[in-house]
MDTraj code that builds the backbone (N, CA, C; nanometers):
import mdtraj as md
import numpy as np

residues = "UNK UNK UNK UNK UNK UNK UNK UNK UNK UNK UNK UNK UNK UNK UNK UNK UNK UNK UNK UNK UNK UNK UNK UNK UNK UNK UNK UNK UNK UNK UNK UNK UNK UNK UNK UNK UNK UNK UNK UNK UNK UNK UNK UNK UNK UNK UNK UNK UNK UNK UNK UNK UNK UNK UNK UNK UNK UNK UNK UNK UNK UNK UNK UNK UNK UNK UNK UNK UNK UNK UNK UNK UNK UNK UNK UNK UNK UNK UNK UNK UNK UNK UNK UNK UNK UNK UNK UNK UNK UNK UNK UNK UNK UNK UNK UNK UNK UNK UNK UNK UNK UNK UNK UNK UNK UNK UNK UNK UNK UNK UNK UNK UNK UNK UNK UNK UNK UNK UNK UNK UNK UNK UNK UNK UNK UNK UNK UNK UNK UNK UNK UNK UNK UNK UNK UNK UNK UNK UNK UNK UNK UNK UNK UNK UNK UNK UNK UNK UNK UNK UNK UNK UNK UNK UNK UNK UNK UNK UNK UNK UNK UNK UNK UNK UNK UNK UNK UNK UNK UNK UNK UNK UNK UNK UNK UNK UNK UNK UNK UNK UNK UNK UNK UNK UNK UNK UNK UNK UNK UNK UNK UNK UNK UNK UNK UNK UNK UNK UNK UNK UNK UNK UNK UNK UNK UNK UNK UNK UNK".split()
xyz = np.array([
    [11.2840, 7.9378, 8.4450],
    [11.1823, 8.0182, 8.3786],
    [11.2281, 8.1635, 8.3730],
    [11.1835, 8.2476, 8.2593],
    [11.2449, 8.3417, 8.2633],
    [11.1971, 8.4543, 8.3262],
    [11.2281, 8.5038, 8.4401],
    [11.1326, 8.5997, 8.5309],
    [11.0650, 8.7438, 8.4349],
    [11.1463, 8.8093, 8.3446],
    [11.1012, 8.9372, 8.2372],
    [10.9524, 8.8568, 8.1783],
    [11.0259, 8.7514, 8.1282],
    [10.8699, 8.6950, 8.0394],
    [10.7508, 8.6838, 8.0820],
    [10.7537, 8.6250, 8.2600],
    [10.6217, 8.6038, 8.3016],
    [10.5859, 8.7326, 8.3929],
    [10.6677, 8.8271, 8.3996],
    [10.6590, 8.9200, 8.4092],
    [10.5613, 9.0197, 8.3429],
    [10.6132, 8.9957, 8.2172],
    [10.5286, 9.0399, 8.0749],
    [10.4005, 8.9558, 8.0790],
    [10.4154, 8.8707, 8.1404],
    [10.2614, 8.7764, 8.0700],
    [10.1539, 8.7822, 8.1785],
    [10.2173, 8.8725, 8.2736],
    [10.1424, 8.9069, 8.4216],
    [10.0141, 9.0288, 8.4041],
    [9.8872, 8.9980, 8.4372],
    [9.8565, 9.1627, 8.4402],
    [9.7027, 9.1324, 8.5343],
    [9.6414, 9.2641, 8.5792],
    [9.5903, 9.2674, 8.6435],
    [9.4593, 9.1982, 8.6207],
    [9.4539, 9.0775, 8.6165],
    [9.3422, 9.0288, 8.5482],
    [9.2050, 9.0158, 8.5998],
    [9.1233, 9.0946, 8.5042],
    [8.9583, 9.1391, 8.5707],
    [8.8389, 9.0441, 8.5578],
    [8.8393, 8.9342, 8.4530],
    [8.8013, 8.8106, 8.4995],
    [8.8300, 8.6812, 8.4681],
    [8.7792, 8.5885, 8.5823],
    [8.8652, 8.5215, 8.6164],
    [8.7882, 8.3824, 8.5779],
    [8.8315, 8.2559, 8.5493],
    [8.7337, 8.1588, 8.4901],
    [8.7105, 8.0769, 8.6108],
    [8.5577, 8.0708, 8.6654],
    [8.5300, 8.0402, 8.7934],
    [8.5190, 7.8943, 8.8191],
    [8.5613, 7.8121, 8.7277],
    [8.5680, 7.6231, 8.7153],
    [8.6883, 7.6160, 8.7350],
    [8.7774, 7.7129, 8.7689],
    [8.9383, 7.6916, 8.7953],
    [8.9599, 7.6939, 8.8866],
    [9.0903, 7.6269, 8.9509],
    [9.0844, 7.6095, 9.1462],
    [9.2382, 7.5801, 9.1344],
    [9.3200, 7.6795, 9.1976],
    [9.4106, 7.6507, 9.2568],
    [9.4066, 7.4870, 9.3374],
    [9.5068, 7.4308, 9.3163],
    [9.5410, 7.3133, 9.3796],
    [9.5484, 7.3343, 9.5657],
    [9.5765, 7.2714, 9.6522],
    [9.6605, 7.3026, 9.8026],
    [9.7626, 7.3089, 9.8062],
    [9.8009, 7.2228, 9.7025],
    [9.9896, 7.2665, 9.6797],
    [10.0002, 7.4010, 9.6425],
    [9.9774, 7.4433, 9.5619],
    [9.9769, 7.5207, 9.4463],
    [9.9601, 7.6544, 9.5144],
    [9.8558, 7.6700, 9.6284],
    [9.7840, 7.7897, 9.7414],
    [9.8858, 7.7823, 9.8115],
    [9.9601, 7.6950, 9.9314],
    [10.0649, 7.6587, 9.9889],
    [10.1725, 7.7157, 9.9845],
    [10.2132, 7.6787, 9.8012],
    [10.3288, 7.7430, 9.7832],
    [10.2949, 7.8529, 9.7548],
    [10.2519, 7.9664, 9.7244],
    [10.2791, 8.1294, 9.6972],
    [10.2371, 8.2020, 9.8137],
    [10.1577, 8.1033, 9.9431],
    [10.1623, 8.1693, 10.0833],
    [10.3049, 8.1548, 10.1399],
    [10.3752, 8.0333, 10.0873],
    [10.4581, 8.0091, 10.1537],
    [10.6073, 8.1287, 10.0898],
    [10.6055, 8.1660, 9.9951],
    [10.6823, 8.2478, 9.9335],
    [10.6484, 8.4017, 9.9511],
    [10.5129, 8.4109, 10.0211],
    [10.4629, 8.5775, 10.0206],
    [10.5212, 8.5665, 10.1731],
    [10.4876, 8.4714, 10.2622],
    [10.5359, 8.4383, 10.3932],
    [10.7011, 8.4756, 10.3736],
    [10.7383, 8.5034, 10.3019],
    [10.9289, 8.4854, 10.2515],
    [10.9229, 8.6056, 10.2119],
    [10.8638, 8.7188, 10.2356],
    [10.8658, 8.8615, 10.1596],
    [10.9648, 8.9400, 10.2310],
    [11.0490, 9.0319, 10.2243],
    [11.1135, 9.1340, 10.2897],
    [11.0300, 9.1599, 10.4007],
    [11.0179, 9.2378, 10.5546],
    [10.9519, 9.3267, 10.5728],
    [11.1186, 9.3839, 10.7030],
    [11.0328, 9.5166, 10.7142],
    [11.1225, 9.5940, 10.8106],
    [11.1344, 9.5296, 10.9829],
    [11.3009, 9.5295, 10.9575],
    [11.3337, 9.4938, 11.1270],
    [11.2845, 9.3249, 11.1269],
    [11.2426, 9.2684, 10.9701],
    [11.1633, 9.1606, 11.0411],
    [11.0317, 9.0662, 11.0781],
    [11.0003, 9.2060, 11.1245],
    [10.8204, 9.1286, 11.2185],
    [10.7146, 9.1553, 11.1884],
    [10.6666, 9.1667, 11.0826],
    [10.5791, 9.1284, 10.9504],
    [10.4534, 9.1711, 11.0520],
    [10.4382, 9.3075, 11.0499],
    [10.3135, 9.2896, 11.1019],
    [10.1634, 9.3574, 11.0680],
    [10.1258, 9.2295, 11.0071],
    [10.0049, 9.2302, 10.9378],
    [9.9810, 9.0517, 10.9515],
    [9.8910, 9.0315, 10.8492],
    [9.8268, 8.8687, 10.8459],
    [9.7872, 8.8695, 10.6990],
    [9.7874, 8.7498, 10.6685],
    [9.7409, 8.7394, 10.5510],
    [9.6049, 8.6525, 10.5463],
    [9.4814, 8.6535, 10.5344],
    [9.3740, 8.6179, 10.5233],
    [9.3508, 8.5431, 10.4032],
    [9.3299, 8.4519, 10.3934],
    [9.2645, 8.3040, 10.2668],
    [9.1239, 8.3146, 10.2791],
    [9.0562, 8.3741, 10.1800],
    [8.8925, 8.3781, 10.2037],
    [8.8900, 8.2716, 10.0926],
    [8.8168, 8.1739, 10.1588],
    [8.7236, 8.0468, 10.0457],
    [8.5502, 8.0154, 10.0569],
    [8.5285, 8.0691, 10.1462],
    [8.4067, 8.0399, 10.1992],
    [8.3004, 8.1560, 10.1158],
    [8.2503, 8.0526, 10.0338],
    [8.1873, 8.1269, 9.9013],
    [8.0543, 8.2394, 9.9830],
    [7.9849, 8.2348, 10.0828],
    [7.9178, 8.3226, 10.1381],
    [7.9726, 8.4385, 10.1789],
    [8.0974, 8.4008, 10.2598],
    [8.1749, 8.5475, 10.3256],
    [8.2049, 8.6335, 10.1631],
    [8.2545, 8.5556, 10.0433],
    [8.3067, 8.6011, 9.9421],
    [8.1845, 8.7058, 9.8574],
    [8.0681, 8.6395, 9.8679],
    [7.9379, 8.7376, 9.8224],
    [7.9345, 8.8703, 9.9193],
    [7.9500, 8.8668, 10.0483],
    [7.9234, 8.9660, 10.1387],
    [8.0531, 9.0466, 10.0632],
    [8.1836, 9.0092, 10.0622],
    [8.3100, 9.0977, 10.0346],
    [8.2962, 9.1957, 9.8974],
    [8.2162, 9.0890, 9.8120],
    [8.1698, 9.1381, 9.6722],
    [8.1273, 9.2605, 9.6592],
    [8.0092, 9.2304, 9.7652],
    [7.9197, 9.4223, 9.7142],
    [7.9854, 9.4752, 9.8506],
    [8.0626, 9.4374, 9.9188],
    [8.1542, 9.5717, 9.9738],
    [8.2567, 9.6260, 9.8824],
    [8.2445, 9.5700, 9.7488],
    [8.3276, 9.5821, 9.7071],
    [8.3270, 9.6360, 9.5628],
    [8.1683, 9.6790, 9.5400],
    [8.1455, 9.7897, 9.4150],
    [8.1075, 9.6329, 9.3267],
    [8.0634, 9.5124, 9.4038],
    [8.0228, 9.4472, 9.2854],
    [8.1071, 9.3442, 9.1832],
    [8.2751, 9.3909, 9.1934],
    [8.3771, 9.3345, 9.1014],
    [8.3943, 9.1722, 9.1424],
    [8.3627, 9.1288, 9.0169],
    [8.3545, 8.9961, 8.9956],
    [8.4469, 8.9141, 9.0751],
    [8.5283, 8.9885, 9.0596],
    [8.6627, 8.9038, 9.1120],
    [8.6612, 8.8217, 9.2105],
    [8.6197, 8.8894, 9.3276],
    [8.5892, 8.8047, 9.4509],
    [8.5287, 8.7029, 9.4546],
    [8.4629, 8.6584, 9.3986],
    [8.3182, 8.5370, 9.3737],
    [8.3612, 8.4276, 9.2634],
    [8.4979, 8.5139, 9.1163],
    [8.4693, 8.4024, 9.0612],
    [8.6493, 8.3552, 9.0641],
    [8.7311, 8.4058, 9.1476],
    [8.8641, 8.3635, 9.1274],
    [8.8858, 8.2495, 9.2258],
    [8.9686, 8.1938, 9.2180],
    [8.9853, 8.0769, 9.3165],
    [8.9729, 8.1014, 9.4908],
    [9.1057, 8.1978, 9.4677],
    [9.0943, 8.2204, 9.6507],
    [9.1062, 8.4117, 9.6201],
    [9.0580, 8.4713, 9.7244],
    [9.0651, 8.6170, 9.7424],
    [9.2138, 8.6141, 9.9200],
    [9.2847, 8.7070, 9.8521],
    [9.4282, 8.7312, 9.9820],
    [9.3751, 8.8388, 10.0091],
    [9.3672, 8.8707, 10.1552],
    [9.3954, 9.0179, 10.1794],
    [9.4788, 9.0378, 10.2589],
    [9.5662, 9.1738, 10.2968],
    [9.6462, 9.1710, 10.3779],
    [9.5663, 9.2386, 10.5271],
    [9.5981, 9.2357, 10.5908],
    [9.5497, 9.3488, 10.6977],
    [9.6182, 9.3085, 10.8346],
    [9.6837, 9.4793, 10.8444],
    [9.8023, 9.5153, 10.8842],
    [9.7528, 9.5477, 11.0743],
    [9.8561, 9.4847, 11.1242],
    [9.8104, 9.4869, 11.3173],
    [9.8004, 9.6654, 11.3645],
    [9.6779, 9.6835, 11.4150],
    [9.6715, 9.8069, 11.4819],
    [9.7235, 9.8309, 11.5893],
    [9.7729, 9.7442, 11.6785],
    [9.8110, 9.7245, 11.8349],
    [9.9544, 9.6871, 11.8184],
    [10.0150, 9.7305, 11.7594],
    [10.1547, 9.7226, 11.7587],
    [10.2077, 9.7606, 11.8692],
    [10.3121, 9.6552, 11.9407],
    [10.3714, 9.7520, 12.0914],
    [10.4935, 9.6068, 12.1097],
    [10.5256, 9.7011, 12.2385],
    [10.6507, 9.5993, 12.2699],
    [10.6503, 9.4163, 12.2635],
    [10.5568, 9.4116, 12.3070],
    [10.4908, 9.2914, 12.2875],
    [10.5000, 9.1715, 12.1694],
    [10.4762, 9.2421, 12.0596],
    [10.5020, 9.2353, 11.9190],
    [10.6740, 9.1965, 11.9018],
    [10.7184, 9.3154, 11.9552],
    [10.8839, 9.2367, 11.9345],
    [10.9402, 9.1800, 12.0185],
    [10.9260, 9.1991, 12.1623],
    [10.9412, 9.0436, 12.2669],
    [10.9160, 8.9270, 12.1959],
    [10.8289, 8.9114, 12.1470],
    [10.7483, 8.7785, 12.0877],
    [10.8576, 8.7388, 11.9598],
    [10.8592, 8.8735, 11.8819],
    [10.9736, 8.8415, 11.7764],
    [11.1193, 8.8154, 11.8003],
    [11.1664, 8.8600, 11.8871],
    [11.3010, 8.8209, 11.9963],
    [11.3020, 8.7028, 12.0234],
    [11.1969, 8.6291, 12.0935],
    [11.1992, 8.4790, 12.1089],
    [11.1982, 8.4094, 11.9996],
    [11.1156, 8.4396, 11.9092],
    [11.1513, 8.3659, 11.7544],
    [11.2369, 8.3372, 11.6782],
    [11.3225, 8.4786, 11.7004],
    [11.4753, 8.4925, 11.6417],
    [11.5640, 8.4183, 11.7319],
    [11.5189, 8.4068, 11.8945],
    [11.6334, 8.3251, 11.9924],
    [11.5982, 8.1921, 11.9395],
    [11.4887, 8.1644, 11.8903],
    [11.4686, 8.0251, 11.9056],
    [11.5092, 7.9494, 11.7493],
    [11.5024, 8.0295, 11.6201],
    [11.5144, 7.9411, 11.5215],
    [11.7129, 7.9659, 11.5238],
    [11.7475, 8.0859, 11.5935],
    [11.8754, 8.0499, 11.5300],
    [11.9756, 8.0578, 11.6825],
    [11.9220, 8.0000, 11.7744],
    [12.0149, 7.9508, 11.8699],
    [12.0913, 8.0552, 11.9246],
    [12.0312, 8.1619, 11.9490],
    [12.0952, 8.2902, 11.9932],
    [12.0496, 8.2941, 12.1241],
    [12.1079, 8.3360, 12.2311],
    [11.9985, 8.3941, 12.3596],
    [11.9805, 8.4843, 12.3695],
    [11.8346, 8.5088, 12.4421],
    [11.7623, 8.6281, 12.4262],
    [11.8435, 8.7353, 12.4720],
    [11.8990, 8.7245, 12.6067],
    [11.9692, 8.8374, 12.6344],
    [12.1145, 8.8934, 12.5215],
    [12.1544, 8.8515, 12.3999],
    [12.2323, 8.8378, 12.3311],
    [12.1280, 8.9474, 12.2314],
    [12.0157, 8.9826, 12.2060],
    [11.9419, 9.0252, 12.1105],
    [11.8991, 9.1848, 12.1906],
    [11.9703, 9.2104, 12.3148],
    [11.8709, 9.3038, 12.4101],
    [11.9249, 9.4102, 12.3194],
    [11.9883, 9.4605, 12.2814],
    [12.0055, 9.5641, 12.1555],
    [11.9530, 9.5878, 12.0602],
    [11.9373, 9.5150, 11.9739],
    [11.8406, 9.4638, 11.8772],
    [11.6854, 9.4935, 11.9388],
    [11.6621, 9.4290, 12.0166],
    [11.5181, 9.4726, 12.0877],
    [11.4721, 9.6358, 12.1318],
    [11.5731, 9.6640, 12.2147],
    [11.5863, 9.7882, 12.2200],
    [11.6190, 9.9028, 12.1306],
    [11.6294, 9.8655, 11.9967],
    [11.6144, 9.9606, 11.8986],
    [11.5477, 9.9775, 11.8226],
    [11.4706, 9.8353, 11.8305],
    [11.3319, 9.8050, 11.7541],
    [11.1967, 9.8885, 11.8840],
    [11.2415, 9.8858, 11.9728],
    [11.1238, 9.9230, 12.0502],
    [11.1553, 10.0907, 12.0340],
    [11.2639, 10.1064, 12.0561],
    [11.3176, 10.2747, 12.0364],
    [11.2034, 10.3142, 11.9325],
    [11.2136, 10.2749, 11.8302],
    [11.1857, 10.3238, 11.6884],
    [11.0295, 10.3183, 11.6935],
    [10.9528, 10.2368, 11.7476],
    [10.7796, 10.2395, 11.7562],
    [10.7501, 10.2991, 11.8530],
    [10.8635, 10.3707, 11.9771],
    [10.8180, 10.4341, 12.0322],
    [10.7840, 10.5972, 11.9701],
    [10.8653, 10.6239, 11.8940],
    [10.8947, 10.7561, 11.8283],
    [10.7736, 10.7557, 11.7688],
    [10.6450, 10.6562, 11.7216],
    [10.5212, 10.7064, 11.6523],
    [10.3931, 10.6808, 11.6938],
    [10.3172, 10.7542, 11.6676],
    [10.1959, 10.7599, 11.6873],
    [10.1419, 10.6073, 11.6526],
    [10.0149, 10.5758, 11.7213],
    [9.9174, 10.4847, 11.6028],
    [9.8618, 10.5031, 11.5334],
    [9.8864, 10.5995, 11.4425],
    [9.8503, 10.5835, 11.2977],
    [9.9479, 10.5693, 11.2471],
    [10.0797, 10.6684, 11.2825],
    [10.2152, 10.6241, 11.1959],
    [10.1777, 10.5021, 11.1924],
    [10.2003, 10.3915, 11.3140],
    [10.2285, 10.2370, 11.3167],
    [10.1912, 10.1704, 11.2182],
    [10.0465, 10.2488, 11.2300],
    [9.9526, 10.1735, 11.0774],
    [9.9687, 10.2035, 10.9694],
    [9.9889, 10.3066, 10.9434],
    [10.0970, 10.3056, 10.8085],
    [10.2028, 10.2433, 10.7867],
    [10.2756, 10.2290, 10.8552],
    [10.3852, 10.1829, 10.8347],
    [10.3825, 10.0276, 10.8358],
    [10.3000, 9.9686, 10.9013],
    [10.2462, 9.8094, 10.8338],
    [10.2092, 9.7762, 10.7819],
    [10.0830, 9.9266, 10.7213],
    [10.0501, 9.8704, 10.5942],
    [10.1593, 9.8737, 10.4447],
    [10.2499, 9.9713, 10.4602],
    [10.3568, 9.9641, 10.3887],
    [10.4446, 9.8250, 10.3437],
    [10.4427, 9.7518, 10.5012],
    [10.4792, 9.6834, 10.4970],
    [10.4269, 9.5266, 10.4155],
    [10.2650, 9.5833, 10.4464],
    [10.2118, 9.4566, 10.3651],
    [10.1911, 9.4915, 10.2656],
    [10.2391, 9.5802, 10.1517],
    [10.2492, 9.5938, 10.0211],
    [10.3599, 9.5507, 9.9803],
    [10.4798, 9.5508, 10.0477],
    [10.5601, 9.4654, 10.0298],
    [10.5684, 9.3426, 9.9723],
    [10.4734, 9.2587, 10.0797],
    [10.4441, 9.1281, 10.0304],
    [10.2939, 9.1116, 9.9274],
    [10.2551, 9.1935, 9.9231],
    [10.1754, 9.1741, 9.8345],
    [10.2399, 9.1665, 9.7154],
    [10.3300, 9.2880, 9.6668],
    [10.3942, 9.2430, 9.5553],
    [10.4985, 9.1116, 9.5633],
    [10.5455, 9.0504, 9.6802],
    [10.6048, 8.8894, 9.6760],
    [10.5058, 8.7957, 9.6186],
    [10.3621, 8.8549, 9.6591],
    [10.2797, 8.7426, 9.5765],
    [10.2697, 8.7369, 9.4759],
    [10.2293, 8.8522, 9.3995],
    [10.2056, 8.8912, 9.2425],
    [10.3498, 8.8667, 9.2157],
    [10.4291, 8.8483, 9.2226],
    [10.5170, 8.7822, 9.1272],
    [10.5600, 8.6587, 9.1509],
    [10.5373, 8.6035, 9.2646],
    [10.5289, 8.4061, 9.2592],
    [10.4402, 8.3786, 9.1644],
    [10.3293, 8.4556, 9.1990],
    [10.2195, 8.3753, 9.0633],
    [10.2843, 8.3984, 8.9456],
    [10.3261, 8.5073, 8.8956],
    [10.3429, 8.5209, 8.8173],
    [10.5067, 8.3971, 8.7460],
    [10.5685, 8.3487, 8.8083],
    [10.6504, 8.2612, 8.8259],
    [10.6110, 8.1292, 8.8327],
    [10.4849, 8.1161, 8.8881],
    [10.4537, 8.0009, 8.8219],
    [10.2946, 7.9741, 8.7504],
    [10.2466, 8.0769, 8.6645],
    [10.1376, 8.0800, 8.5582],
    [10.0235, 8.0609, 8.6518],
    [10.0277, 8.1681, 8.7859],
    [9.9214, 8.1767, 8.8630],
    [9.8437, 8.3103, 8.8507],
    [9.7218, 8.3743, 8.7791],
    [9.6652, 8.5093, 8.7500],
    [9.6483, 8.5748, 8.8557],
    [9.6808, 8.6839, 8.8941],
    [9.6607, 8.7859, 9.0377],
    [9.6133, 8.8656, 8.9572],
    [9.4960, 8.9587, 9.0746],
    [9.4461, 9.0812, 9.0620],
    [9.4827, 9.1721, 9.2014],
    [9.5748, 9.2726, 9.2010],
    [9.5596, 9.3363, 9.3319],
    [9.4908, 9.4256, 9.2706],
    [9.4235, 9.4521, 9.4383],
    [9.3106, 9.5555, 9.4651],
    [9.2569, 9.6324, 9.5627],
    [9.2923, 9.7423, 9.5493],
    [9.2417, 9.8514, 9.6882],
    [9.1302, 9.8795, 9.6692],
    [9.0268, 9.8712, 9.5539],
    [8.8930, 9.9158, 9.5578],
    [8.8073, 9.8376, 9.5977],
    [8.7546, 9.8928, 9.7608],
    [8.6488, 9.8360, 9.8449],
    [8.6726, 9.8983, 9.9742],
    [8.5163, 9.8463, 10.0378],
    [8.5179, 9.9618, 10.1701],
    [8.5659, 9.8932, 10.2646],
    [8.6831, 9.9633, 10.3103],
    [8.7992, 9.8615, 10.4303],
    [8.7025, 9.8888, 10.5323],
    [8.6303, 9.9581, 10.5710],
    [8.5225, 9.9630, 10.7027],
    [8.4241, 9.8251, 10.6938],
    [8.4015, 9.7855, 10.5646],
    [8.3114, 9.7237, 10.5588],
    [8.3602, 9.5781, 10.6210],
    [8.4675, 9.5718, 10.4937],
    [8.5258, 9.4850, 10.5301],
    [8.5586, 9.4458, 10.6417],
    [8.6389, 9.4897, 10.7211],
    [8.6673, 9.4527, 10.8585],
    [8.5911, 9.4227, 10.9698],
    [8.4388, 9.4894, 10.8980],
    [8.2973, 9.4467, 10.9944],
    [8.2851, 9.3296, 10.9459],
    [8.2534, 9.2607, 10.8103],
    [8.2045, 9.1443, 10.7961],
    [8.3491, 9.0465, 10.8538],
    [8.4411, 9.0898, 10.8381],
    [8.5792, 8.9663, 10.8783],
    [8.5899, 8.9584, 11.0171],
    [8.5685, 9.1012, 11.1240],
    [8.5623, 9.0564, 11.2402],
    [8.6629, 9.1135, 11.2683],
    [8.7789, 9.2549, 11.1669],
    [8.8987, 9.2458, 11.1840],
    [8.9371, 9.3249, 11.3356],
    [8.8163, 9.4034, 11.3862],
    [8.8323, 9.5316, 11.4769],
    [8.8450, 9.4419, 11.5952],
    [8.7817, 9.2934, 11.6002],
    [8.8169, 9.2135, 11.6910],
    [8.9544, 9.1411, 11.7107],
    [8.9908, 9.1195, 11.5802],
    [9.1316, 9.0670, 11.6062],
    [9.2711, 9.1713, 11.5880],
    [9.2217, 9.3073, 11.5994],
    [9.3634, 9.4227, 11.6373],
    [9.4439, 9.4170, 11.5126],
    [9.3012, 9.4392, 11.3949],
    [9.3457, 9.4053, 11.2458],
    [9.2582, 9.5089, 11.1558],
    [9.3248, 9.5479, 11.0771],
    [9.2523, 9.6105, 10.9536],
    [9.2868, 9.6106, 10.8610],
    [9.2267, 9.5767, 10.7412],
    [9.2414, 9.5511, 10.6069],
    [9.3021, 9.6675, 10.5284],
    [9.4059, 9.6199, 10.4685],
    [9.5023, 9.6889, 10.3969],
    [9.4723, 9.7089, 10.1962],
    [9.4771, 9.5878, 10.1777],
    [9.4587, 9.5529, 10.0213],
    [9.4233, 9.3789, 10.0108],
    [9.4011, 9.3750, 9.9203],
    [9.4067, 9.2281, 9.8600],
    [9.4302, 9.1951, 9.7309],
    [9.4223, 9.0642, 9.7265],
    [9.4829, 9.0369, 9.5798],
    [9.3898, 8.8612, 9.5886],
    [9.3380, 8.8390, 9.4417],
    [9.2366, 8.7756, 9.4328],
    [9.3329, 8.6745, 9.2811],
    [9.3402, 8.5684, 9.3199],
    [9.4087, 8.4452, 9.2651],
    [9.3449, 8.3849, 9.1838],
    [9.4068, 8.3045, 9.0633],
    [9.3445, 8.2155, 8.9985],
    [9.4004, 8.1627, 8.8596],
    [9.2733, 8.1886, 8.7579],
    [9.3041, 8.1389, 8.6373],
    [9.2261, 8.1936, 8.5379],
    [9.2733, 8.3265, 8.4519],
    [9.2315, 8.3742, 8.3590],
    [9.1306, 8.3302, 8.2723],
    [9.0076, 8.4171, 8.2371],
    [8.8924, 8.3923, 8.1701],
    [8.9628, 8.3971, 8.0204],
    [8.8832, 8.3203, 7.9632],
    [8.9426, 8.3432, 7.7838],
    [8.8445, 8.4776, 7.7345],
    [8.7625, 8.4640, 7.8205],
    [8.6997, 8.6286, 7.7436],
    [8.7379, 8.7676, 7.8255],
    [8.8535, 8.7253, 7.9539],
    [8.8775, 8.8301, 7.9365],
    [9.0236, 8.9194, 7.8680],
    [8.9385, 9.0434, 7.8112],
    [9.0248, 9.1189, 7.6879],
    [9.1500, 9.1623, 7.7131],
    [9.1764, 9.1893, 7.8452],
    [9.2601, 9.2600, 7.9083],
    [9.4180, 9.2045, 7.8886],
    [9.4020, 9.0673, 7.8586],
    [9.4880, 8.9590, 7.8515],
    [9.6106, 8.9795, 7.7286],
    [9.4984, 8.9999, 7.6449],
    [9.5351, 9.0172, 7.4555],
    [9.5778, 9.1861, 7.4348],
    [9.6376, 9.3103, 7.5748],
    [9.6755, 9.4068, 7.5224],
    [9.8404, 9.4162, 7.5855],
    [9.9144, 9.4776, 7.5211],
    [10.0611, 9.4872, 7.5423],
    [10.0346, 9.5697, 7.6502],
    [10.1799, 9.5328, 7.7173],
    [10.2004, 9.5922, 7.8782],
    [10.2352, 9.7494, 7.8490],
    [10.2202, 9.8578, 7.9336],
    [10.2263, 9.9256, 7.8732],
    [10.3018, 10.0230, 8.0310],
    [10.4710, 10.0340, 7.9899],
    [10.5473, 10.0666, 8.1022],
    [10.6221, 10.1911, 8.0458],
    [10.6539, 10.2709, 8.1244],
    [10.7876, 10.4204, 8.0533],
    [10.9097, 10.3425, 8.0182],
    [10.9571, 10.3641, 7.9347],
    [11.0892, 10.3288, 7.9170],
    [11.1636, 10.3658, 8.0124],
    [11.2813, 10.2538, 8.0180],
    [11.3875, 10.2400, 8.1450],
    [11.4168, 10.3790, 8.1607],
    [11.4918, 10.4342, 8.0112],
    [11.5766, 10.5408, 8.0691],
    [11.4629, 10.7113, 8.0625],
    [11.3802, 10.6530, 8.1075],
    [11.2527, 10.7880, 8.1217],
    [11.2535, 10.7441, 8.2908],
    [11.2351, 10.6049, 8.3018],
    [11.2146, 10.5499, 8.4548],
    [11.3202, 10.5811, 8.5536],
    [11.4443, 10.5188, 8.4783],
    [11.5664, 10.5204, 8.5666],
    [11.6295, 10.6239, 8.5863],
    [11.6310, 10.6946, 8.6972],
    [11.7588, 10.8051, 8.7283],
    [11.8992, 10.7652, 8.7654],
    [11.9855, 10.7530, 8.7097],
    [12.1113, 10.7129, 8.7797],
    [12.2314, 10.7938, 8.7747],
    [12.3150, 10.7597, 8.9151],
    [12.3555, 10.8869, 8.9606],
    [12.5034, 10.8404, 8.9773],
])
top = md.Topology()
chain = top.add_chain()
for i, resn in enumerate(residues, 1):
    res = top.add_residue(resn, chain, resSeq=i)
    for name in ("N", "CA", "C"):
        top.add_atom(name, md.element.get_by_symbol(name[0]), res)
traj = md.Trajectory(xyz[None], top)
């Protein structure tokens, strides 16, 4: 498939036709490919949240200025990035790395120790920035799986992350909501669909040196 084309045929789509349902395969695979995103050093730290539960999705709604999206797209993603980042976090990721690729741990104590070096140097808020950075990362891994295989994404920062994280529970799980992105299958009435993409030209975009 040609990645430019569905590229082009990608856009932020505002509504969504609510008799449409992602398959489990279909959900599976673009978690399983956003799960496959770059992140720094590694250790991905944030979560990715699957809201289906059509009640929590009304509460998210009017935290959320009302936008349809939430209520009528298949599944709503959000990211939300770990506040409690600490050594802990990459011990844990050290064993993961000893364990899928047959390394021993004491073989990684460098590696560990430069990853811990580096979160020591920031504050917790840096931290949280810097994960949430990280889960924009994969947010854009998602928006373009779908888009790879004729799946409609909407990302979206507009809504109250306070709110949010009260109704999800996130302040309990050492989590706060970053962005989301709300899945599915394009409305035929919506217009947004039927206008050309509208990007700077390369060589306005590209600096090269």
């Amino acid at each position: 498939m040609n990645l430019i084309k569905q590229l082009n045929w990608r856009y932020a789509t505002k509504q969504f036709d609510n008799t449409k349902k992602l398959s489990n395969e279909q959900l599976n695979m673009i978690l399983e490919a956003t799960n496959l995103s770059a992140s720094s050093f590694g250790l991905q730290p944030y979560h990715i949240l699957v809201i289906e539960n059509s009640e929590l999705r009304e509460k998210l709604k009017a935290a959320a200025w009302g936008q349809s999206q939430l209520t009528d797209a298949s599944h709503v993603i959000i990211f939300a990035a770990k506040t409690n980042l600490s050594d802990t976090d990459i011990d844990n990721f050290i064993e993961l790395v000893s364990s899928v690729r047959g390394i021993q741990v004491e073989a990684l104590s460098d590696y560990s120790s430069m990853m811990k070096g580096s979160l020591a140097k920031q504050s917790d808020e840096q931290k949280l920035v810097w994960a949430g950075k990280q889960a924009y990362i994969a947010l854009g891994q998602l928006l373009t799986s779908c888009a790879i295989n004729n799946i409609d994404a909407c990302p979206m920062e507009g809504f109250d992350h306070d709110e949010f994280d009260k109704i999800l529970g996130l302040k309990e799980k050492n989590l706060a909501s970053m962005v989301m992105a709300t899945v599915g299958y394009r409305s035929e009435n919506d217009k947004y669909q039927h206008l050309p993409k509208v990007r700077k030209p390369l060589d306005e975009m590209v600096i090269k040196y």
